[in-house]
Every structure is written in structure tokens, then in C-alpha cells.
Biopython code that builds the backbone (N, CA, C, O; Angstrom):
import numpy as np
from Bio.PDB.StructureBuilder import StructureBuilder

atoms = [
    (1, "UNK", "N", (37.622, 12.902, 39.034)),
    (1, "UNK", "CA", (36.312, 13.271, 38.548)),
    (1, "UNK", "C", (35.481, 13.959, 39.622)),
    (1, "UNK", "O", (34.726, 14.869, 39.280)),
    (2, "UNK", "N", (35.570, 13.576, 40.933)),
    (2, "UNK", "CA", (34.662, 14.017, 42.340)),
    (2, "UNK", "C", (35.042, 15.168, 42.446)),
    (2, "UNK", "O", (34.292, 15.987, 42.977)),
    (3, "UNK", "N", (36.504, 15.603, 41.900)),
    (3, "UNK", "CA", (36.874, 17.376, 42.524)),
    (3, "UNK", "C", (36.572, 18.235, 41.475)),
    (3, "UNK", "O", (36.387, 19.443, 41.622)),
    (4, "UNK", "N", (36.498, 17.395, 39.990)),
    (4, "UNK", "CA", (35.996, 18.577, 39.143)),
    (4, "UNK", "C", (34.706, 18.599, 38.815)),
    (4, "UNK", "O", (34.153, 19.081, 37.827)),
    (5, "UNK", "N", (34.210, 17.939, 39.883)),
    (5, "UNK", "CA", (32.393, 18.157, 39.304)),
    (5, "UNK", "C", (32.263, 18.579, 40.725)),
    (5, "UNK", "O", (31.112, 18.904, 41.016)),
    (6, "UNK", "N", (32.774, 18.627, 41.290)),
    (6, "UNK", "CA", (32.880, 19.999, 42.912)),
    (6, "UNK", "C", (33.027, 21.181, 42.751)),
    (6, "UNK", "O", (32.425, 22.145, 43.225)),
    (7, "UNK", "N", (34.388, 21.047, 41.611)),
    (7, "UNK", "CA", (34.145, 22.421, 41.254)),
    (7, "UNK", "C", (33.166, 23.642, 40.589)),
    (7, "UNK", "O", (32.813, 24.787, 40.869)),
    (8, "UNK", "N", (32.917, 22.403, 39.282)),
    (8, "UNK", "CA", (31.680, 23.105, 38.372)),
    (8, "UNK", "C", (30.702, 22.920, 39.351)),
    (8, "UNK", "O", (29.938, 23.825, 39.014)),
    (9, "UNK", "N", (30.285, 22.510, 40.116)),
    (9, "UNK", "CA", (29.068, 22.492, 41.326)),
    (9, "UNK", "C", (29.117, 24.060, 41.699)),
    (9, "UNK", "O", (28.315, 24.889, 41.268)),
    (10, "UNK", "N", (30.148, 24.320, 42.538)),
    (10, "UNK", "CA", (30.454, 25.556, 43.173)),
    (10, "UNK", "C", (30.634, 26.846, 42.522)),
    (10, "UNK", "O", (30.665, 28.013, 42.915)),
    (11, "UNK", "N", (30.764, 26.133, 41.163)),
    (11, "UNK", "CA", (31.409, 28.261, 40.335)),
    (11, "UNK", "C", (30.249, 27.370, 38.873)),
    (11, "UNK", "O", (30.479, 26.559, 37.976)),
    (12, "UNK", "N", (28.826, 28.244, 39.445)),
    (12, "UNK", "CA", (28.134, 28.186, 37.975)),
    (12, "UNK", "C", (28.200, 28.699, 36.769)),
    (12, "UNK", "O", (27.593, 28.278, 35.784)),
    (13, "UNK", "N", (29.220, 29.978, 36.831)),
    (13, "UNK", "CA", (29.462, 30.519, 35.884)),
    (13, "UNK", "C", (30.253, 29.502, 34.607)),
    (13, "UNK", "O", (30.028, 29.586, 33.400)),
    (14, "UNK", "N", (31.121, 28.651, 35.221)),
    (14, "UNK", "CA", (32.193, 27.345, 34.540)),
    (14, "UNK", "C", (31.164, 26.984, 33.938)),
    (14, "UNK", "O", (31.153, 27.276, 32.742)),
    (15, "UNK", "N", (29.325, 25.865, 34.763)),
    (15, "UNK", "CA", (28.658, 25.771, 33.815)),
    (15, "UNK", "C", (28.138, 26.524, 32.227)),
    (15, "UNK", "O", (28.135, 26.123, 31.063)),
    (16, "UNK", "N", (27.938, 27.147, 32.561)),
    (16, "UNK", "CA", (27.489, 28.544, 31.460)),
    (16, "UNK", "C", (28.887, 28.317, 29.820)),
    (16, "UNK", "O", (28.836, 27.969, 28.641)),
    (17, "UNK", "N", (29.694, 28.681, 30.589)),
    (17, "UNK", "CA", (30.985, 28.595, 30.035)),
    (17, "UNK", "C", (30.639, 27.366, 29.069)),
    (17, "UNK", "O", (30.397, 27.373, 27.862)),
    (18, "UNK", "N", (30.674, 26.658, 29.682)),
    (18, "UNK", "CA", (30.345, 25.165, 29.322)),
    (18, "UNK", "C", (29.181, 25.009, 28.324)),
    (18, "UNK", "O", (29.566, 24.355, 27.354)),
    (19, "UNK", "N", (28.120, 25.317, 28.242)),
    (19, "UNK", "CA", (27.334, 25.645, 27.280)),
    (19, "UNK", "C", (27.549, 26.168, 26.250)),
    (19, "UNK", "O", (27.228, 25.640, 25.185)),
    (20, "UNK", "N", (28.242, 27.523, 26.345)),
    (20, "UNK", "CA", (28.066, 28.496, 25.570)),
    (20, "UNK", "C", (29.288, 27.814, 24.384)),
    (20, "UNK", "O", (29.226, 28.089, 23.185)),
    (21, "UNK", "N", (30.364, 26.901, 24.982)),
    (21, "UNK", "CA", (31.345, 26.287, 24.430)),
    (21, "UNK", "C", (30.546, 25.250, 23.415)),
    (21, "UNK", "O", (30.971, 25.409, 22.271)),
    (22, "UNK", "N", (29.736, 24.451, 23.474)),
    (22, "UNK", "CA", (28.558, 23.396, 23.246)),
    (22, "UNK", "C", (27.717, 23.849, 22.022)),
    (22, "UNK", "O", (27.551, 23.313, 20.926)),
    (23, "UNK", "N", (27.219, 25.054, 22.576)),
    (23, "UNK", "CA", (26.460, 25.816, 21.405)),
    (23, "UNK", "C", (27.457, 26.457, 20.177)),
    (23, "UNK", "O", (27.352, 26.207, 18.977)),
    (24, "UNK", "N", (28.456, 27.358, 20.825)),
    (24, "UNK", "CA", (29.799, 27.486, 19.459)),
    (24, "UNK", "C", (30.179, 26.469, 18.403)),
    (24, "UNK", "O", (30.416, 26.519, 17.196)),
    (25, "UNK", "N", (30.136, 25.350, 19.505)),
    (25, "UNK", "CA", (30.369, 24.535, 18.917)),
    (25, "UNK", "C", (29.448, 23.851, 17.716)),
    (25, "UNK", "O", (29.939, 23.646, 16.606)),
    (26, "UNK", "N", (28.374, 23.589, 17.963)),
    (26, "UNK", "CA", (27.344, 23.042, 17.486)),
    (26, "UNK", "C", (27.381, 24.093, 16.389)),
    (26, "UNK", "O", (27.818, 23.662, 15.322)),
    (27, "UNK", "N", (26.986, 25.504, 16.406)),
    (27, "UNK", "CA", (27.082, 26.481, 15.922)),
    (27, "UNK", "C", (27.780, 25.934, 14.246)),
    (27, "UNK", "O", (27.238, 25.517, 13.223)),
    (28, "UNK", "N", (29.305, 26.215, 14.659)),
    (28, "UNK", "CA", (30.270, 25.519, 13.397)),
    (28, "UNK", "C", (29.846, 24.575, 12.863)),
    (28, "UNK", "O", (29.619, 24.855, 11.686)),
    (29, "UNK", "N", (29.522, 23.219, 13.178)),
    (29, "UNK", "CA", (29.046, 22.030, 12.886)),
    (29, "UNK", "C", (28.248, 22.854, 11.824)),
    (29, "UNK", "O", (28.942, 23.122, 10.843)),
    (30, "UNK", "N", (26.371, 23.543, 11.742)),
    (30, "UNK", "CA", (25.972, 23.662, 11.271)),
    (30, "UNK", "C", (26.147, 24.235, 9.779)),
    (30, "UNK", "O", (25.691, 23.875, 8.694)),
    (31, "UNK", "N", (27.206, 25.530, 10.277)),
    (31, "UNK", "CA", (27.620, 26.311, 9.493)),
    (31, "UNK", "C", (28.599, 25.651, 8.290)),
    (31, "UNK", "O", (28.597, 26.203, 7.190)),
    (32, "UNK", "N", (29.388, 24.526, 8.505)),
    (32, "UNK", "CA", (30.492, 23.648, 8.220)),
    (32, "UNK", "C", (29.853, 22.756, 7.291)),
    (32, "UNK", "O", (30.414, 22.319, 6.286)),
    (33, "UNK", "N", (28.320, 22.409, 7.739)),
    (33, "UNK", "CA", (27.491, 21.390, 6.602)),
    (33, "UNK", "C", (26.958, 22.102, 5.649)),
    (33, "UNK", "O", (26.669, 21.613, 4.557)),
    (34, "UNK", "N", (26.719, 23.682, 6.047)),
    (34, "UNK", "CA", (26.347, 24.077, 5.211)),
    (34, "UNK", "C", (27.109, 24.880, 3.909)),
    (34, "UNK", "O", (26.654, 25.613, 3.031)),
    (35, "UNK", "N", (28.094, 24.529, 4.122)),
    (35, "UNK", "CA", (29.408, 24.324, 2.701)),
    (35, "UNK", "C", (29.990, 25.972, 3.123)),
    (35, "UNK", "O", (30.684, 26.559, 2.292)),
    (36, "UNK", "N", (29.644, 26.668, 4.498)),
    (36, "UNK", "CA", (30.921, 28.068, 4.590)),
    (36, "UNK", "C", (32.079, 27.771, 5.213)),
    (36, "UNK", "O", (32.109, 26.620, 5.649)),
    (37, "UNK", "N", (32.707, 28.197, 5.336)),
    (37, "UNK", "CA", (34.207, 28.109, 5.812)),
    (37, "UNK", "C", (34.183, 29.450, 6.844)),
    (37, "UNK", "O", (33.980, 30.653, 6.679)),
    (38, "UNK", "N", (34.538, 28.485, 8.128)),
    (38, "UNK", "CA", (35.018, 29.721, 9.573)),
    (38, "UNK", "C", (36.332, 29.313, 9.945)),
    (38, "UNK", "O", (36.668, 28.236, 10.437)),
    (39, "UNK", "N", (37.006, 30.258, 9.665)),
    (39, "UNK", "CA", (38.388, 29.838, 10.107)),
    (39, "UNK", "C", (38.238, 29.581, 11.700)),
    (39, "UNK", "O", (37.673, 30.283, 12.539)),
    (40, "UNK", "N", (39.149, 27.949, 11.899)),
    (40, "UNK", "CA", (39.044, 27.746, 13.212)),
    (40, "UNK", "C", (40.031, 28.704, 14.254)),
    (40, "UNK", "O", (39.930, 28.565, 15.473)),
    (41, "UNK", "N", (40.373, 29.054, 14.040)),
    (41, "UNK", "CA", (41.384, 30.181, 14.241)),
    (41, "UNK", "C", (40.680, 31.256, 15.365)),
    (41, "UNK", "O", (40.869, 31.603, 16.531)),
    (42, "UNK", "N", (39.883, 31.508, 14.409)),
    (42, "UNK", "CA", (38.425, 31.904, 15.137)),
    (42, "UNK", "C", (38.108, 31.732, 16.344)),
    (42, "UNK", "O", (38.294, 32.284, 17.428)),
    (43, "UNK", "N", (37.412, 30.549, 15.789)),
    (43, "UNK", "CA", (36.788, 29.666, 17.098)),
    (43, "UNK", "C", (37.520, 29.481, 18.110)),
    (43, "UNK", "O", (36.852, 29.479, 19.144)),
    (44, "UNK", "N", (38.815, 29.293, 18.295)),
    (44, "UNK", "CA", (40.075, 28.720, 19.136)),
    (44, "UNK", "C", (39.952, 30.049, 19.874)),
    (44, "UNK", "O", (39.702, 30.168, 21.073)),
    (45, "UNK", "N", (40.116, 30.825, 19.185)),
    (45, "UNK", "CA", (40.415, 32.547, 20.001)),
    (45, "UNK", "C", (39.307, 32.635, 20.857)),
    (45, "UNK", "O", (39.447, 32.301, 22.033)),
    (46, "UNK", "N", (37.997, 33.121, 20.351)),
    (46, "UNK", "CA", (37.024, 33.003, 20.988)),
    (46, "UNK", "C", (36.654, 32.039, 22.257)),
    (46, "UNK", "O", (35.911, 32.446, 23.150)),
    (47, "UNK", "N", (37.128, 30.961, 22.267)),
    (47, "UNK", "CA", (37.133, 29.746, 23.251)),
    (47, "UNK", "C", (38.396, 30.282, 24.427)),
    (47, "UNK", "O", (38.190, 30.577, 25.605)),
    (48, "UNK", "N", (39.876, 30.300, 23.614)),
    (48, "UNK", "CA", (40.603, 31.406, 24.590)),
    (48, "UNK", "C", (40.157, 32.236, 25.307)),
    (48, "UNK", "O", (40.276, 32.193, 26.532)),
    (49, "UNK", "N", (39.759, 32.844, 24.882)),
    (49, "UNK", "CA", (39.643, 34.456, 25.616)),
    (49, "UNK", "C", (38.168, 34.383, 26.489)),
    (49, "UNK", "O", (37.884, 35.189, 27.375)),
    (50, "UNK", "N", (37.459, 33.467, 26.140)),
    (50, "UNK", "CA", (36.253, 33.611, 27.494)),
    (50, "UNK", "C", (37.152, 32.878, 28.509)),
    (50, "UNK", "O", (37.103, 33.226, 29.689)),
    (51, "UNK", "N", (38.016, 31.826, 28.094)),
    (51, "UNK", "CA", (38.151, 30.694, 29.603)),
    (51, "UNK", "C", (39.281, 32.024, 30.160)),
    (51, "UNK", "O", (39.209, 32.321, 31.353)),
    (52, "UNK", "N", (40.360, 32.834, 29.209)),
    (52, "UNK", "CA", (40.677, 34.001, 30.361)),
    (52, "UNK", "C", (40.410, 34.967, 31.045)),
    (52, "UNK", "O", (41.172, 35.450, 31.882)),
    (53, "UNK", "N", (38.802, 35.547, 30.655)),
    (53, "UNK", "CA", (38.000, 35.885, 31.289)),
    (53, "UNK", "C", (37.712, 35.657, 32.619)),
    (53, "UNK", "O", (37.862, 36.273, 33.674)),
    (54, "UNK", "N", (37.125, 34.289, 32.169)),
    (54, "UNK", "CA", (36.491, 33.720, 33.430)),
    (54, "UNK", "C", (36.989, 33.588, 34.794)),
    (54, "UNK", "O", (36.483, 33.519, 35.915)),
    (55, "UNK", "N", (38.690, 33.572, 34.073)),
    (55, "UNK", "CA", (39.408, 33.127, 35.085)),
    (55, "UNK", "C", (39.749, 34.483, 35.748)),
    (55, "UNK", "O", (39.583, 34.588, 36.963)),
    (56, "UNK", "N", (40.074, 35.215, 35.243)),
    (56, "UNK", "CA", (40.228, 36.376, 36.258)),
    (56, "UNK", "C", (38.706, 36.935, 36.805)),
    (56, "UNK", "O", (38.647, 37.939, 37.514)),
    (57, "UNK", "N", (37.681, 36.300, 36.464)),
    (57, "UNK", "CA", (36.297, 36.734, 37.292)),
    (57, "UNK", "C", (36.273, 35.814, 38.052)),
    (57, "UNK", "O", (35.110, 35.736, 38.449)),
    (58, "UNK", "N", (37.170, 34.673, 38.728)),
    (58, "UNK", "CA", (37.077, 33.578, 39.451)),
    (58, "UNK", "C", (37.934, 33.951, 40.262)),
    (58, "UNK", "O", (37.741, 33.620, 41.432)),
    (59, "UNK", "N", (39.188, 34.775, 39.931)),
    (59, "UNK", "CA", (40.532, 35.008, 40.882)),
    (59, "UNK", "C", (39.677, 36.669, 41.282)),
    (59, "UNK", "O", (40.365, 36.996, 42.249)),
    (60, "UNK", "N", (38.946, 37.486, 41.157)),
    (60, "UNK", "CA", (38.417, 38.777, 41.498)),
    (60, "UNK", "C", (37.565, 38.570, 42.454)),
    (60, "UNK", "O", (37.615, 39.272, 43.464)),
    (61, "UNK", "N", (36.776, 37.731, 42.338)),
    (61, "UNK", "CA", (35.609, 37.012, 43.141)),
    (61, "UNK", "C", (36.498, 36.639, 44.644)),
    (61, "UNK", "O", (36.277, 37.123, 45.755)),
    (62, "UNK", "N", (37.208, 35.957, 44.388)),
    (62, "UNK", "CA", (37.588, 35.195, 46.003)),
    (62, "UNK", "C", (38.013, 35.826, 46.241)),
    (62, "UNK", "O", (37.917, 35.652, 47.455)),
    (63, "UNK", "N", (38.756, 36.944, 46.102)),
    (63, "UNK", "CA", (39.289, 38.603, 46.682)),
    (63, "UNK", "C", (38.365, 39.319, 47.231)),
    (63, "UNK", "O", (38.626, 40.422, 47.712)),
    (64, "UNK", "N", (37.143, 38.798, 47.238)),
    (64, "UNK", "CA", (35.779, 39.922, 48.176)),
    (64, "UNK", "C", (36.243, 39.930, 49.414)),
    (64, "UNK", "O", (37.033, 39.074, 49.814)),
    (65, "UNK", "N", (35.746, 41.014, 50.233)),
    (65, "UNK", "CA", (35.960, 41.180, 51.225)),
    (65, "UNK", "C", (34.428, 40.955, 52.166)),
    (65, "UNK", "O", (33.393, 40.560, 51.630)),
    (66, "UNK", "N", (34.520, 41.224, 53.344)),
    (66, "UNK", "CA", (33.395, 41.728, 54.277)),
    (66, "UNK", "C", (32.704, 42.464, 53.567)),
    (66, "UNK", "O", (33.460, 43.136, 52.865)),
    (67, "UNK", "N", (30.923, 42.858, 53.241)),
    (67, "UNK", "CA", (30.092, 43.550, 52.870)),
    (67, "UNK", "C", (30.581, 44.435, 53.834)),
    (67, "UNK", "O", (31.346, 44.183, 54.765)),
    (68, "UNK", "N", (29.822, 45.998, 53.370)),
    (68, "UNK", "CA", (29.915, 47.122, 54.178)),
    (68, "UNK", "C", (28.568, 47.187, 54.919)),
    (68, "UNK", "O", (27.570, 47.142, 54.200)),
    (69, "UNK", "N", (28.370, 47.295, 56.385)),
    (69, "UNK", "CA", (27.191, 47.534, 56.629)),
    (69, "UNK", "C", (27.039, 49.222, 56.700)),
    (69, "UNK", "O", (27.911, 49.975, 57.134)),
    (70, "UNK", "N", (26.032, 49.533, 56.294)),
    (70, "UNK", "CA", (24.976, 50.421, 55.911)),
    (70, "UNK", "C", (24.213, 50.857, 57.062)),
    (70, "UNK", "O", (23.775, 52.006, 57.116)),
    (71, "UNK", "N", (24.095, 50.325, 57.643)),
    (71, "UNK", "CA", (23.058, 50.897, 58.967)),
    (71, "UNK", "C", (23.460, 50.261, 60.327)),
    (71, "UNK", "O", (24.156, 49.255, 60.188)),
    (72, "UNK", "N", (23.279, 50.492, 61.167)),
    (72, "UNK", "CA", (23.548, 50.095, 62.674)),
    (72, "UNK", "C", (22.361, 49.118, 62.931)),
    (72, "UNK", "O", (21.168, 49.408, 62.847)),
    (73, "UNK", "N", (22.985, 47.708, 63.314)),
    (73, "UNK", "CA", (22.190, 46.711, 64.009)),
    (73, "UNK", "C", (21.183, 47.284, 64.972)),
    (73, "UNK", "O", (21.624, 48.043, 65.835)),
    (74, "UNK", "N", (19.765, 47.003, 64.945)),
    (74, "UNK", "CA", (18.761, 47.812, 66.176)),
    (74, "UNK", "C", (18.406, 46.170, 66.572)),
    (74, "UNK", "O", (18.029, 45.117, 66.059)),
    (75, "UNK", "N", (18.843, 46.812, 67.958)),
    (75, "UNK", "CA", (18.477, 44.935, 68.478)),
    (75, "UNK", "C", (16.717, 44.297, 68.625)),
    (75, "UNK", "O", (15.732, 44.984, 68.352)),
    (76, "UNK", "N", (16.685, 43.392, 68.933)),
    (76, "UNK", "CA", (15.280, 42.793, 68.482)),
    (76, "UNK", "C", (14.998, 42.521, 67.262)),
    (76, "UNK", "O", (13.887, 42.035, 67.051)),
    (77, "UNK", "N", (15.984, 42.771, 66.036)),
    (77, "UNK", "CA", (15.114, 42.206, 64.664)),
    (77, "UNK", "C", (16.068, 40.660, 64.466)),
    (77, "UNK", "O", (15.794, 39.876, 63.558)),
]
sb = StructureBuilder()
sb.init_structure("model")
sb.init_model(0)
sb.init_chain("A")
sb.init_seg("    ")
for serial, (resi, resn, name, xyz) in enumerate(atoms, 1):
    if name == "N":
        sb.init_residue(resn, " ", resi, " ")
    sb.init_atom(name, np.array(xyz, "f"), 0.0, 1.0, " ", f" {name:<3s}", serial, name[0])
structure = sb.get_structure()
């Protein structure tokens, strides 16, 4: 439990994720009482395809390099 709430600590985007999963969710619930039919099929895909998203914006991210500096250090600042 300590390393995966380290993790979501460190990559806020997972939070977000996490919400937006919460609200979909909730989402259906509403829609579901209110006598329509969403194929879960749907929903499953949609839930797929952000967490593979994310994940390659998590594996792109730690691939940064050094910023480029832009101007020459002037000493004294």
C-alpha cells in the first residue's frame, strides 16, 4: 500500500486518471437508473485506452533530458 500511494503521490496525472475513472463511472450508474442501456463494452474500452495513454505519457516523461539553456550564465545573479 506505502509504494502505491508513493506512486500516485509522485505522477498526479494517475490521480486525475483516477477521477475521471470515478466520474465515468458514476456517469453509467446514473444513466443505468435511468432505464438506457451503454454497452459496457464501451466503458471497458474507454477505461483501456486512457490507462494506455497514460502509460506511454509516463514512459515519454522519464525520457526527458537536460533543459536547453538559452542564454549564457552572467555571474552575480
Amino acid at each position: 500500500s506505502g509504494s502505491i500511494s508513493d506512486f500516485v503521490e509522485n505522477h498526479p496525472t494517475i490521480k486525475i486518471l483516477a477521477l475521471s475513472f470515478l466520474l465515468l463511472i458514476g456517469f453509467t450508474l446514473i444513466i443505468e437508473g435511468l432505464h438506457q442501456h451503454i454497452p459496457k463494452g464501451y466503458i471497458y474500452f474507454a477505461m483501456a485506452f486512457s490507462v494506455f495513454v497514460e502509460m506511454l505519457n509516463l514512459k515519454l516523461r522519464k525520457k526527458k533530458t537536460e533543459p536547453i539553456k538559452l542564454r549564457q550564465e552572467i555571474p552575480g545573479e
